[in-house]
N, C-alpha and C positions, 0 to 999 in steps of 0.2 A: 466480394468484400463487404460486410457487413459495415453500416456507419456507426459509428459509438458515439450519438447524437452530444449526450452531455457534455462530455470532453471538446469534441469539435466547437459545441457552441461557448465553452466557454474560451479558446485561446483564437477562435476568428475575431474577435472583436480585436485583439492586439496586433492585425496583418497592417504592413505600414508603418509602424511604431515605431520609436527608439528605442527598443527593449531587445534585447536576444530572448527569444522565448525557449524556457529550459524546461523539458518530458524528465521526471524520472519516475522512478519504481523499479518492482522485482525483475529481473530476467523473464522473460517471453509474456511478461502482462499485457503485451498489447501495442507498447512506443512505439517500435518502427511502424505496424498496420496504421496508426494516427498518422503520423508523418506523412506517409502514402496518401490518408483523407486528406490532410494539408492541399499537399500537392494537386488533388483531383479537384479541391475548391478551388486553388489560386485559376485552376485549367477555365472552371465554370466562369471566372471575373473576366475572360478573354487574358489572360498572362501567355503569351506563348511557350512552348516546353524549352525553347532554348535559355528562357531566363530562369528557367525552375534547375537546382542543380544540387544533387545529392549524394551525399559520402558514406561508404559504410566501413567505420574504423574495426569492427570485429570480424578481420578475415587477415588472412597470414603474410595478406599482400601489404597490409599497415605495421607488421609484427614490431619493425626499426626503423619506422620512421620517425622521423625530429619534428618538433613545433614549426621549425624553419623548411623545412621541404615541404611538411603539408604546405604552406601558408601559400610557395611559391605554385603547386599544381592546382590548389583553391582560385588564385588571383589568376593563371591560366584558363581557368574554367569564364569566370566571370560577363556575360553578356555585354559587349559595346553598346554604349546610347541607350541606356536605359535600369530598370532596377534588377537588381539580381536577388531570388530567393534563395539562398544556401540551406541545408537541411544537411545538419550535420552529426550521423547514426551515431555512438557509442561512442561520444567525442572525448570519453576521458581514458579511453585507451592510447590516447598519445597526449608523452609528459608535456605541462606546459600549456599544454591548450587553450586553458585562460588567458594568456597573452596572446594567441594566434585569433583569438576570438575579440578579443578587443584592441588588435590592431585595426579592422575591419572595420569595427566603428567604430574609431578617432576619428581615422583620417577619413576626411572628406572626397578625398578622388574616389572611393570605394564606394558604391550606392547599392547598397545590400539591404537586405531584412535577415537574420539569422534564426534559425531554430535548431536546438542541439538536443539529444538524448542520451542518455545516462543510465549506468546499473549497480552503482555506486554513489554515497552520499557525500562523496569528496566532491561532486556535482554543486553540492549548496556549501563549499566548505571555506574558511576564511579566505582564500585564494580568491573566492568566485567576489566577495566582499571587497577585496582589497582590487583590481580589476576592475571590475562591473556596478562600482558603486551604483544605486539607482537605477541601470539599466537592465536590469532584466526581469522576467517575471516566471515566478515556476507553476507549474501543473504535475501534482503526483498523479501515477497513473495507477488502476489498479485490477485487479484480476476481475475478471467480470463479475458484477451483480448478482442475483436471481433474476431480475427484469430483464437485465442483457444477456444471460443462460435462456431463459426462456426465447428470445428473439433469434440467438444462434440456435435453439434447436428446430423452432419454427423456416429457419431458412435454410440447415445445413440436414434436416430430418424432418422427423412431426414431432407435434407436443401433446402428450397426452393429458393425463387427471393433471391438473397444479398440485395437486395435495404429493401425486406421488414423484413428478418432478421434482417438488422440491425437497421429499427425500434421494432423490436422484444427484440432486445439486449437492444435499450436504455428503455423500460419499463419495462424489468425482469433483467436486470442486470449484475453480471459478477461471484455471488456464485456458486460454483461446483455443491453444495447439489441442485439446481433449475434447472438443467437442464440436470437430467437424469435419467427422464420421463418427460411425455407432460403434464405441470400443469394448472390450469386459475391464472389471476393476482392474484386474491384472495387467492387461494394455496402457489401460489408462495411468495407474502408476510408476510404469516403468517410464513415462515421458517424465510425468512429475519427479523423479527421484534423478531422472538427467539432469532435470530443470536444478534439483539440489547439490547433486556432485558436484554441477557447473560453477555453482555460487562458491559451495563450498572449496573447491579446492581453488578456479581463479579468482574468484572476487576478494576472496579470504586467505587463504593460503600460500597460494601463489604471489599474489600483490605485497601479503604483509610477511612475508616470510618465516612462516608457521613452524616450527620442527614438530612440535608438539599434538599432532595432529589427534592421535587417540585422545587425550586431554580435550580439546576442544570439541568433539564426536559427542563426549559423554556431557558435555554444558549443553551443547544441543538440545543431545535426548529427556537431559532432567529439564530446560525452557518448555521443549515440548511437550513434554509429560504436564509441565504444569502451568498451561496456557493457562489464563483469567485467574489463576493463584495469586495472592500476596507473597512472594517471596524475597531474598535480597542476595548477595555478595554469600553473608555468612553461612544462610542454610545451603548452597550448594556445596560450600568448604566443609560444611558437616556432611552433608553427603558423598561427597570425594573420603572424609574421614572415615566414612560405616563402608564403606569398602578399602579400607586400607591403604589411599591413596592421599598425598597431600597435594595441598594447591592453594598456594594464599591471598586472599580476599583484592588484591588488585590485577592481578591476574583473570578471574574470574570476571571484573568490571572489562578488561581489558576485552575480551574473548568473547561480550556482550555487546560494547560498544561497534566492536567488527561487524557482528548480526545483526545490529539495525543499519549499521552504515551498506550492507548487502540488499539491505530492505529486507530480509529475510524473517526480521523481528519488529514489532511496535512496541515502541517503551509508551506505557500510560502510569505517568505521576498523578500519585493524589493528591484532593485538594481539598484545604478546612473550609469548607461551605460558609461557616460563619464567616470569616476572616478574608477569606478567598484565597490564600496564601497556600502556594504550591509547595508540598510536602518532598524532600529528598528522599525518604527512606521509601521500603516495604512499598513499591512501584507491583506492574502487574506488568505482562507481559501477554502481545497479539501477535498473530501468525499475520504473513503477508496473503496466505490462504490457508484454507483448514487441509487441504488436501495435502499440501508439506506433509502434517503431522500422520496421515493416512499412511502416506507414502514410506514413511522415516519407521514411522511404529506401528503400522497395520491399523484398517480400522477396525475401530472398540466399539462397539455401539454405547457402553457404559459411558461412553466420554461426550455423550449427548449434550447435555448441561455448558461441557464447556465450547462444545461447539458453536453452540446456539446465542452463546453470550460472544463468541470471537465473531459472529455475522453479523450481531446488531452493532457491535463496535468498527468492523467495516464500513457499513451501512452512514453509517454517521460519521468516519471519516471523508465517503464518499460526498457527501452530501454538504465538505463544508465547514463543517463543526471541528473546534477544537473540543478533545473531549482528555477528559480525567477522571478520576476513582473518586466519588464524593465520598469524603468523612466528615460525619456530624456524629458528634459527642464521641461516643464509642462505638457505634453505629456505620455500618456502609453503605454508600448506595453503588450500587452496579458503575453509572455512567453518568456524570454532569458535563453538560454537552453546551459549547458557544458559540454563535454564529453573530456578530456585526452587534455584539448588546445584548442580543436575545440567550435564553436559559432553557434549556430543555432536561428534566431528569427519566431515567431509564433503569427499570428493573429488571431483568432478567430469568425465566425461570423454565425448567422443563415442563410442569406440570403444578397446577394449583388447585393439587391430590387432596388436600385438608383444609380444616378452618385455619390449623397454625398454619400451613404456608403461607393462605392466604395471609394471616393478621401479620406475618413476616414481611413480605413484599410488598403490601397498602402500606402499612406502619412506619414503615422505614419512611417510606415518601410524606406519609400524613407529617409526620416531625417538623420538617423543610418549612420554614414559614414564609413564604411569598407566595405568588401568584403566577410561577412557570408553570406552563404546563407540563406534567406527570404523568407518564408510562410505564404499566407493565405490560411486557410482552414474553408469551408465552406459548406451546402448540395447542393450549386447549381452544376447541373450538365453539363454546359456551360464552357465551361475552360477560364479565364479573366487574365492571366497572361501577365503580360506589366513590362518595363522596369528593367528585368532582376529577377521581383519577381515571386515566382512560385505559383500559383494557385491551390488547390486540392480540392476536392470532401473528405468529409471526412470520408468516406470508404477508398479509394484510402493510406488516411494520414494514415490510423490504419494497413491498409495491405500489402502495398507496403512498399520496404526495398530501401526507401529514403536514410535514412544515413545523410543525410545533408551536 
């Protein structure tokens, strides 16, 4: 079991706490394998295994169980004369939960630390707000890196060139379950496209009770089709229309909100740079991995450009940053990224084949008037950094500890 250092070092600071510490993200990103690290650390602090005690709600043995039965084989569980750490797997598979979780800590007879995971964003949802005021703290979890792809193939295989790893990376993707064994694309799809039926029909379908299923299949395909696109409600309605179907504009919000609440989808709002004021409309839309869309629509190598932009927006989710679609004037920038005050912008490109691309993707940035620091990243491997903007290779972007 490979450690996934980042993650762990940020939620062991919270062991002990008053917080329920809450994992979520896409189906098989990784949460339960964390929990497990949990676990193996609390073992390193001297915690004996009787006080360590873990549930796993996604198995057929939970299928009808109530808030109140869990609560009472949970409080059976509990170690005498000392602290109990509960770790509690896919805890929104049973209704109510939120109150079975913050009975636990109310009452003070109970001497717990709680950690729960999640594959649904009903995890962070008014419920958890209205319960858990102040007590909890979440950690999104996310499909592995390039730095953590390269570490799992260095431990579960070898690693060859980086250069052609990480076209390796960008065709298989960032699932834990693909890369540990050597599989062909075709292997390795057929896990990912489980990984998608799975969301798709229980996280989605099943939960929200879909009729509509083709309908929603085809918002998928056009999301997918048009990862890092400007799109909204309406151009999907026209495109339901140029095939002869209708479907009207809150519906299609509707059918969207479910794929992010799956974690299937990243909504990124833009934002008026001058102003700072988060824009409602013409949002952009990121995979929870690029291999989804491999998987769903075959890979395209034409779809380079948007893969390439869906990894840095990753990247910088991982790392922290709230990020958004920067608009200035009429102008866009890729990515305007926030971390505790700080400003990072990010341009994105396949190639910077010409002078125009170039004077496109410096220029944009040159406009910005402060003093964040500015990136473009792209595969060339020529470094073109001019007037104060910095240039990267983007391997370089995914693995180097930039910081901004």
């Amino acid at each position: 079991m490979l450690e996934r250092k980042d993650y762990i070092d940020q939620i062991v600071p919270y062991f002990d706490m008053p917080f329920v510490k809450i994992l979520t993200g896409v189906r098989r990103c990784g949460k339960s394998t964390i929990m497990l690290m949990l676990m193996d650390a609390l073992k390193k602090r001297g915690i004996a295994e009787e006080h360590i005690v873990r549930f796993n709600f996604d198995t057929l043995e939970w299928q009808n169980a109530s808030a109140t039965q869990v609560f009472e084989i949970i409080k059976a569980k509990l170690a005498p004369g000392g602290r109990t750490y509960l770790f509690l797997d896919e805890i929104q598979e049973i209704e109510n939960w939120e109150i079975l979780v913050n009975t636990f800590m109310e009452e003070p007879e109970y001497d717990v630390d709680i950690f729960v995971t999640g594959s649904n964003s009903k995890m962070m949802s008014s419920e958890i707000s209205t319960y858990l005021t102040g007590r909890y703290v979440s950690f999104r979890i996310h499909p592995l890196s390039f730095s953590e792809y390269l570490a799992f193939k260095k431990a579960y295989g070898e690693v060859g060139d980086v250069n052609k790893e990480f076209l390796n990376y960008i065709e298989y993707g960032g699932f834990p379950a693909v890369h540990l064994k050597p599989l062909t694309l075709d292997e390795a799809y057929v896990i990912v496209k489980d990984i998608y039926n799975t969301t798709i029909l229980v996280d989605i379908v099943k939960r929200n009770q879909i009729r509509k299923v083709d309908q929603l299949e085809r918002i998928v395909k056009f999301a997918f089709d048009n990862v890092g696109n400007v799109f909204s409600a309406n151009s999907i309605r026209r495109f339901f229309e140029s095939q002869g179907r209708k479907i009207d504009v809150e519906t299609v919000y509707n059918y969207l909100s479910k794929l992010e609440n799956a974690y299937i989808l990243n909504r990124c709002l833009r934002q008026d740079l001058q102003g700072r004021e988060l824009l409602k409309t013409q949002e952009k839309f990121y995979l929870a991995d690029i291999s989804l869309k491999h998987a769903v629509l075959g890979y395209r190598k034409d779809d380079i450009s948007q893969i390439l932009e869906n990894l840095v927006y990753l990247e910088l989710r991982r790392r922290g940053y709230d990020v958004h679609v920067g608009k200035l004037d009429t102008q866009e920038i890729d990515f305007a990224a926030e971390k505790q005050g700080k400003i990072l912008y990010v341009q994105v490109a396949y190639l910077l084949a010409d002078r125009k691309t170039q004077e496109r993707e410096f220029g944009n940035l040159l406009k910005i008037q402060d003093n964040f620091p500015k990136f473009v990243v792209s595969m060339d491997e020529v470094d073109m950094s001019q007037k104060g903007i910095v240039h990267m290779n983007i391997r370089d972007f995914l693995l180097n500890d930039w910081k901004g």
